[in-house]
N, C-alpha and C positions, 0 to 999 in steps of 0.2 A: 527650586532654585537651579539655576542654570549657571556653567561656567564656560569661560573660552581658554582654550587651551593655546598654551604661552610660543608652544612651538608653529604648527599649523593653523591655529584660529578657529578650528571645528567649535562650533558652540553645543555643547553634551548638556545633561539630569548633572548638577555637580555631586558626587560618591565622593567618601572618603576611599585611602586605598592607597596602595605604594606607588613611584613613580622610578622611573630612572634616576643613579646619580647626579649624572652631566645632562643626559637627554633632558634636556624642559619640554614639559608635556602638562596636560593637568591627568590627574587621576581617572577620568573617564576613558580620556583617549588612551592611556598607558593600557588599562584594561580591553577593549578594543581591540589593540594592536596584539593583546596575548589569544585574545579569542581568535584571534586570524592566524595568531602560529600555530596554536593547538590544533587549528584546520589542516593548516599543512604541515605540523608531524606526523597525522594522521591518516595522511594521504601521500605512501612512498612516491609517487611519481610527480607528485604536484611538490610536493618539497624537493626532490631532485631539480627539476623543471625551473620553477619561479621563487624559493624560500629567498637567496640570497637577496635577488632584487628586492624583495619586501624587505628586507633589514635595510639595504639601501637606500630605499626610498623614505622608510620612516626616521630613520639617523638623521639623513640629511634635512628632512622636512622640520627638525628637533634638535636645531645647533648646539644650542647652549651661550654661554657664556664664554668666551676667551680663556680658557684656560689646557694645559697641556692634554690631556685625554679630551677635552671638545675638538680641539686644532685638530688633531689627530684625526677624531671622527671622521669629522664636516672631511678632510681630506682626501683619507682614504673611501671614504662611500663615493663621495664623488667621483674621485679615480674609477671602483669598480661600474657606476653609470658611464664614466665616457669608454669605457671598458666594452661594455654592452652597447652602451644606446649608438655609439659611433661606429665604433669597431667589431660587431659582430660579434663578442666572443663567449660562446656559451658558456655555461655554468660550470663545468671545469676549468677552461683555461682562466675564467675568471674568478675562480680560488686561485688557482695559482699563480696570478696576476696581484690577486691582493697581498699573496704571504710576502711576494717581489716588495711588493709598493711597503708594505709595514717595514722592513729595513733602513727606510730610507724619511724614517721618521721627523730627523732631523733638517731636510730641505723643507718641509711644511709652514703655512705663515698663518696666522688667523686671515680666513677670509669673512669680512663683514655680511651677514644675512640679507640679501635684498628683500624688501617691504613685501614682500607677498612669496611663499614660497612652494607657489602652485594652487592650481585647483579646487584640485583632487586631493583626495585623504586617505585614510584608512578606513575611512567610513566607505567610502567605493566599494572597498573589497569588502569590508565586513557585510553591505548586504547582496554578495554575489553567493553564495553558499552552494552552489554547483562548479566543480573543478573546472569546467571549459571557461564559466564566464570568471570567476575567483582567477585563472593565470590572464584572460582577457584585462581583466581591471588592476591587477597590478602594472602591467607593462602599460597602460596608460595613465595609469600613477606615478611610476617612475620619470616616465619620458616628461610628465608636468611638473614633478620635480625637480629634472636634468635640465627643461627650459627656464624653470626661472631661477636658476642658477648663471645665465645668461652674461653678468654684466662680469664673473668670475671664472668660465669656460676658458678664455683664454688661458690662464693661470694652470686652472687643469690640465691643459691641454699641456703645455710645458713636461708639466711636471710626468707625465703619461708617456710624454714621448723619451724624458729621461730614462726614464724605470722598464721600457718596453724591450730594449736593447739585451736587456739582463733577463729577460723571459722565455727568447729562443724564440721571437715569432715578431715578423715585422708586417704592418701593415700601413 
């Protein structure tokens, strides 16, 4: 038996198995997405490197429901995509970019999920299992994330240039 998973749409073997709180996910994909961290715990430079975006990409591809820690999510992941996919900004300044953006929890609004929310999966990455192509398919995971967030970017965009002021670095 097979299930679709509630966030992405990846069709998996349906597994029992935990899931995220807020992330909607089905339990195949939740599992999946661990096997892909465990890669890159396990690989210092490739978790330095692309870890973040992967939490990024899979947050966002796995809204949730309207509720205060979803808003939250869906907002701050996105901020760290336009963070990166727009702005350049590598994997430090965009820690430091996000602790910025979490302060400011309260400007955030529920943005509704557009009907498709990319691609790509985690399933990408999960069959890249060599570091060059595994950091290759996430940053083409994200960016299909970051696009079909599209009809919402503007929003982002906002709210990005609000909080960037407070970071020390303008672009």
């Amino acid at each position: 038996m097979e299930s679709r998973c509630p966030g992405c749409g990846l069709i998996l073997p349906e597994v029992s198995g935990p899931t995220h709180r807020y992330l909607e996910s089905s339990a195949a994909c939740w599992a999946m997405y661990s096997e892909v961290l465990a890669r890159e715990y396990s690989d210092p430079a490739l978790f330095r490197a692309i870890h973040r975006l992967t939490v990024d990409a899979y947050a966002a591809q796995h809204p949730g429901r309207p509720s205060p820690p979803s808003v939250s999510s869906v907002a701050l992941h996105l901020l760290r995509l336009c963070a990166v996919l727009e702005h350049g900004a590598g994997p430090e300044e965009a820690a430091r970019f996000m602790v910025e953006a979490s302060r400011h929890k309260d400007r955030y609004g529920w943005l509704t999920p557009p009907d498709s929310l990319g691609e790509r999966t985690v399933q990408n990455v999960w069959c890249a299992p060599e570091p060059g192509r595994h950091a290759k398919e996430v940053k083409s995971w994200a960016r299909s994330v970051w696009e079909a967030w599209d009809p919402h970017q503007g929003q982002v965009r906002e709210w990005y240039r609000a909080i960037q002021p407070a970071c020390g670095r303008t672009r």
